[in-house]
N, C-alpha and C positions, 0 to 999 in steps of 0.2 A: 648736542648739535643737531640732534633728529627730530624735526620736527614738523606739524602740520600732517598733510593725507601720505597716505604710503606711496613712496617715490615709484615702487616699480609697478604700480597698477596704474599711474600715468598713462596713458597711451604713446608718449618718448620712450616710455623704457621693457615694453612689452618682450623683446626679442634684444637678443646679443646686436644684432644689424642696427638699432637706433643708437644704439654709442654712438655713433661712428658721425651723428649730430649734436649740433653744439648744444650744450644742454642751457637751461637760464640760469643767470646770474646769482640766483641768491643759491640756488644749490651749488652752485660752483663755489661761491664763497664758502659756504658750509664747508666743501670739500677741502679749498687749501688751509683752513684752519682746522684741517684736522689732523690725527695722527700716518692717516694714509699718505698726505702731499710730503714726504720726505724731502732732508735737506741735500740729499744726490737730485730730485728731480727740481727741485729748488735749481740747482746750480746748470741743471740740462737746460731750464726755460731760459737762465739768462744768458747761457754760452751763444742759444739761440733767438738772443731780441732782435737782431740788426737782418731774420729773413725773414721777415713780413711777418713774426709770429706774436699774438696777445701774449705777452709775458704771466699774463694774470689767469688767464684762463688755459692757457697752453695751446692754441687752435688759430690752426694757420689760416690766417684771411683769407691770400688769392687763392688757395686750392681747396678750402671748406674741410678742411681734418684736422686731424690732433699732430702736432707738433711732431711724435712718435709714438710708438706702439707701447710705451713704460709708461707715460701718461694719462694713454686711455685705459691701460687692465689698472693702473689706482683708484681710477674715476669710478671703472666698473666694482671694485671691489669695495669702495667706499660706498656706492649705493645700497651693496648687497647688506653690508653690514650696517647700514642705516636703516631697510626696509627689517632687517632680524631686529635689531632694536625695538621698532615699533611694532611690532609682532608679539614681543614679548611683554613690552606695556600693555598692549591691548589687551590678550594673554591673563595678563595678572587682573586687569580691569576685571576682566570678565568671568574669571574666577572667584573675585570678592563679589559682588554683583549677583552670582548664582548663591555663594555661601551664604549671603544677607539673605537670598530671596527664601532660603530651604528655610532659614531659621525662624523667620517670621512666621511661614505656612507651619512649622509644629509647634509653635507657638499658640498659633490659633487654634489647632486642630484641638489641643490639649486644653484652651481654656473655651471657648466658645463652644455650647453643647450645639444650638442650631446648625452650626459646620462641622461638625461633629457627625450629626445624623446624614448630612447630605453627602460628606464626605464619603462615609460607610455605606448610603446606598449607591451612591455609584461606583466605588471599586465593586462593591457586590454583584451589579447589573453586570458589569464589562469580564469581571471574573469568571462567572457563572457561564454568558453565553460564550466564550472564549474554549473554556473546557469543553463546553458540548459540541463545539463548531470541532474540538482537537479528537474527542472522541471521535465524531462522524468521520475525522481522517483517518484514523487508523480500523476503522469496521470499514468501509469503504474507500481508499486510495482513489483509486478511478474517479469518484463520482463528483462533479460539481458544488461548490457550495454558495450559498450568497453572500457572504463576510462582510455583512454591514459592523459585526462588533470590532473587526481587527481593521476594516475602512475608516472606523471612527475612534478606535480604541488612541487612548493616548503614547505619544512615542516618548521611549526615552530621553530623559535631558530634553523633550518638544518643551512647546510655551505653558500649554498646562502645567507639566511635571514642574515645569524648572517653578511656577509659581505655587502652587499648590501640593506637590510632590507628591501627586496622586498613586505613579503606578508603583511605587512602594509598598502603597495598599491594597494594588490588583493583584501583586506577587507574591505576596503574603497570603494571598487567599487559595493562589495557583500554586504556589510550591510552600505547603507550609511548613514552617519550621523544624516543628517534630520529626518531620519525613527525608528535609533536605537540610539541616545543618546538620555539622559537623561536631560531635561532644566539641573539641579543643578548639573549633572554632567561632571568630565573633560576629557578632550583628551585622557589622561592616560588609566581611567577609560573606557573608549567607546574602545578603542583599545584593552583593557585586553578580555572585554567580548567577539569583535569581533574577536578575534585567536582565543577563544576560540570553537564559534561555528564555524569559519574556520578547526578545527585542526577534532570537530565530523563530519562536512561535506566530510572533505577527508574520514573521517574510515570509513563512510557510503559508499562513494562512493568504496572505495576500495572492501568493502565486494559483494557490488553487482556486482562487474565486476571478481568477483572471482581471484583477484591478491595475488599470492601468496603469498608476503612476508607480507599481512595483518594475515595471519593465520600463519605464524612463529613466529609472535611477539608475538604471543599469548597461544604459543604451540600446536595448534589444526592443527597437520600435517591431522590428517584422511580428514578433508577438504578442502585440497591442490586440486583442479581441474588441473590436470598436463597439461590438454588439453591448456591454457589459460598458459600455463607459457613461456618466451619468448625463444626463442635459445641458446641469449649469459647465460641464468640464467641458464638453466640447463649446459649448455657446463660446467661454471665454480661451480656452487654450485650443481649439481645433486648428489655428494656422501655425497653433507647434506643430501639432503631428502630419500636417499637412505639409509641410517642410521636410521630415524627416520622412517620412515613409509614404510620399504624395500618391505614389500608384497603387498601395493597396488604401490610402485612403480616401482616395476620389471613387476608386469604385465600388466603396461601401456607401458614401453617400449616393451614387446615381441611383445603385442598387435600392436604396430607400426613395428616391424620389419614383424610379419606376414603377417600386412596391403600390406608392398611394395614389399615383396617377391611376392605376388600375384598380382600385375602388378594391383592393383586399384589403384584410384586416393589418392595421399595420403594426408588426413586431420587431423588425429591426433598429428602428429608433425611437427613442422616446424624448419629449417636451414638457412633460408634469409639471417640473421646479420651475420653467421659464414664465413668464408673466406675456402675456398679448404685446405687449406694445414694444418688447423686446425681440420677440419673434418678426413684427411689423416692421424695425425699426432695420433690424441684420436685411431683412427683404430688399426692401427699398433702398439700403446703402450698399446692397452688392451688384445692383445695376442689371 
C-alpha cells in the first residue's frame, strides 16, 4: 500500500503540527485500506455522518480537523509505518546496488592487469602520504599540516569506494595484515576494523590541516579557518558559511579586500582554480 516518494519528507508532514491538515485523497485511501483504519474507528466515522463530517476521510468540513483525536494518531501512525516501509525498500535497494557495485570492481581488479596497475598505484600514492602526514602528527601534534592526501583521499562507502572499492587497498597498505589481524580472525573482520581506523585517521588529519568541510559536518562554523579554505569552495558554497557564521566571515573577506586594496602581497585569499570570467562574472552579479 506504500507507495511512490516518502510521505514524511513531503512538506505536509514535516512536524507532528501538519496532521492536524487534511492530507490528499489518494493517501487517505491508502490509509483506510489499511490495517491501521480499524473497524471501532470504521464505526466512530459513521456514528458521526450526520455532523458535518467526510465519513471517508474522517475531517470535519466546517471546523477544518479530524473528526477526533483516535482518527488522527491512526493517520499519524499509518504514515509513520508507511515512510518505515519505504525506508526499508530503499534500504535493501541500496544494499544490492552496493553488493553488485563491490563485485564487479574485484572482478576487474583480478582480471584486467591495466586496472590492475592503476588501481595499486593509487592506493599506493594515498597510502604512503597518509602515513607520512600520520607520522608528522605524532613528531609534532602542534604543527600545521597541508592534508591535500586526506582532502582528497577516498571516504569510506564514498562514490569511489562504493565503485571501485579502493580504500580496501589503502588499508591494506596502512594497517597490514601481518601487524593487525587477528590469528582466529577473518578477512572481513581485519577489513571492518581497518576502515574503521582509516575513516578516524582521515578526521584526524582533516582537523589538523583545518579543512573546512570537517567542521561543517559537525556544525562548528566558529572554526571554519577561511584562510585554508580553497577558491572553487568559497566561489561555490561561501553564502553557506556566510549564513552560518556571516560575522566572522564578512570580516575575513573585507580583511582581504582591504589587504589588496593596499597594493600588499596578498595572502589571505586565493583565486588559482577560478577561471577570469567566473571571477568577472560573481563581480558584476553582486552589484
Amino acid at each position: 500500500a506504500c507507495s511512490g516518494p516518502d510521505v514524511l519528507k513531503d512538506r505536509r508532514f514535516q512536524n507532528q503540527g501538519v496532521f492536524n491538515r487534511k492530507p490528499k485523497g489518494s493517501l487517505m485511501r491508502n490509509f483506510f485500506q489499511s490495517e491501521h483504519f480499524t473497524d471501532d474507528l470504521q464505526r466512530q466515522g459513521w456514528n458521526l455522518r450526520n455532523a458535518q463530517i467526510d465519513v471517508r476521510v474522517g475531517w470535519r468540513r466546517s471546523a477544518k480537523t479530524w473528526a477526533n483525536s483516535d482518527l488522527r494518531n491512526a493517520f499519524v501512525s499509518y504514515v509513520h509505518a508507511c515512510n518505515q516501509e519505504i525506508s526499508d525498500d530503499a534500504r535493501r535497494v541500496r544494499k544490492a546496488r552496493e553488493a553488485r557495485q563491490k563485485t564487479a570492481a574485484q572482478m576487474k581488479l583480478r582480471q584486467d592487469k591495466k586496472y590492475q596497475r592503476l588501481y595499486n598505484g593509487v592506493a599506493d600514492i594515498f597510502a604512503r602520504d597518509l602515513q607520512k602526514v600520520r607520522e608528522q602528527r605524532w613528531d609534532h601534534p602542534t604543527r600545521s599540516i597541508r592534508g591535500l592526501a586526506a582532502k582528497w583521499a577516498p571516504k569510506v562507502r564514498g562514490s569511489h569506494d562504493r565503485h571501485t572499492d579502493i580504500v580496501a587497498g589503502i588499508v591494506e597498505r596502512m594497517y597490514p595484515q601481518e601487524l593487525h589481524r587477528r590469528k582466529d580472525g577473518t578477512y572481513e573482520e581485519y577489513l571492518s576494523f581497518a576502515k574503521d581506523w582509516y575513516r578516524k585517521e582521515l578526521s584526524a588529519q582533516h582537523r589538523a590541516a583545518e579543512i573546512p568541510e570537517h567542521f561543517v559536518g559537525s556544525g562548528s562554523w566558529h572554526l571554519v579557518n577561511y584562510k585554508r579554505m580553497a577558491s572553487r569552495c568559497r566561489h561555490v558554497h561561501g553564502h553557506i558559511y556566510e549564513t552560518h557564521d556571516q560575522e566572522r566571515y564578512n570580516k575575513y573577506i573585507n580583511d582581504a579586500k582591504d589587504q589588496a586594496l593596499s597594493g600588499e602581497n596578498i595572502d589571505m585569499i586565493t583565486a588559482g582554480a577560478l577561471l577570469p570570467h567566473e571571477i568577472t562574472k560573481r563581480a558584476t552579479s553582486s552589484g
